[in-house]
N, C-alpha and C positions, 0 to 999 in steps of 0.2 A: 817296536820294543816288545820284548818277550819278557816276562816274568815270569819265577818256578818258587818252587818250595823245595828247599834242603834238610835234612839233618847233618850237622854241623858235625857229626861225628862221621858222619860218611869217607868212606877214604876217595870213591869218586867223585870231588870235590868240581859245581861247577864254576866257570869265570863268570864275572860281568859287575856290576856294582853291587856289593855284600852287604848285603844288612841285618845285623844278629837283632831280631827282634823279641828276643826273654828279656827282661827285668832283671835276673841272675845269673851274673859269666856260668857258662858250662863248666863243669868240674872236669879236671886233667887237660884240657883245653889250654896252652898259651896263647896268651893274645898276640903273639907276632907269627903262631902258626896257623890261627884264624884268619888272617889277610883278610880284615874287615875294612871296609870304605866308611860302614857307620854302626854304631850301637845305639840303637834308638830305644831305652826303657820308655819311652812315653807312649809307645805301640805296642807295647806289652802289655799283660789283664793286669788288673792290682793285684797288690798281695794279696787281697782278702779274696778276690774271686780266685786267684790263682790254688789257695789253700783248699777253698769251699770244693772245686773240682776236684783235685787230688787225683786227676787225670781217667777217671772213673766212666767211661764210657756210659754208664748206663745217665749220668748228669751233661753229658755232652750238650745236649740239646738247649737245656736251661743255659748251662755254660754259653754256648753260641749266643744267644737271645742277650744276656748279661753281657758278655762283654762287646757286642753290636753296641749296646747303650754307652758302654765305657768310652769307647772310641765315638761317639756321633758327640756326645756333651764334650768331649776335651779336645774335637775338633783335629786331633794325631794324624787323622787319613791325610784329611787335605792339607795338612802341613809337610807330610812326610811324600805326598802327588807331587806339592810345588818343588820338594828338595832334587826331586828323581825330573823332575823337568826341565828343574835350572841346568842341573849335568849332563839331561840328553844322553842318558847311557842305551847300548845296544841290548843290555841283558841286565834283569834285575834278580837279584836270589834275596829271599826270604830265607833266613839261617834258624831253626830251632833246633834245640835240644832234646824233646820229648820223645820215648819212643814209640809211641802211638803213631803211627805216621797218616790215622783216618783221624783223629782226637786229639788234638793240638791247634792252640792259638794263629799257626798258620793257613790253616785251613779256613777258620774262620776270615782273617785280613785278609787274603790271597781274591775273592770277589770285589770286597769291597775297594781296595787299592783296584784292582784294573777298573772299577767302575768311575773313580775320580779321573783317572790320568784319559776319560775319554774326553 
């Protein structure tokens, strides 16, 4: 199983099981031209982290460390490992919106999910 990271606004859009991983549908975005398999806000940072960042590279770091914690106490990872194992898919895409493509919540989850599904 291979897993990627996307922006969701990308026009070269990859296949395999979609998972829009923000908290907030992306703007101009329809949901039936997003071909999403899942919308998981429970893998997304809170609001409050999400605000605190403001996607601010220079708080990345804290950002990373913060929301590591978010995801280990709400236990999302291995919830969101067993879902992607019950379906056995061949490709998984991580979907954000951000356009920071080194500074976004996906970069962060992207270790930690390949680390559960070993």
């Amino acid at each position: 199983m291979t897993i990627i990271t996307a922006r969701i606004y990308d026009d070269d859009q990859p296949t395999g099981f979609r998972i829009l991983i923000d908290r907030i549908w992306p703007r101009g975005i329809k949901k039936t031209d997003a071909k999403l398999d899942l919308w998981d806000k429970e893998i997304a940072p809170s609001t409050e982290l999400r605000k605190w960042f403001g996607h601010d590279p220079e708080r990345f770091s804290e950002f990373k460390t913060r929301f590591e914690q978010e995801l280990t106490e709400s236990g999302a990872v291995t919830k969101l490992a067993q879902q992607i194992q019950d379906d056995q898919p061949e490709n998984v895409v991580l979907l954000y919106a951000a356009k920071d493509r080194e500074h976004n919540n996906a970069v962060v989850l992207l270790p930690l999910l390949q680390q559960a599904l070993k």
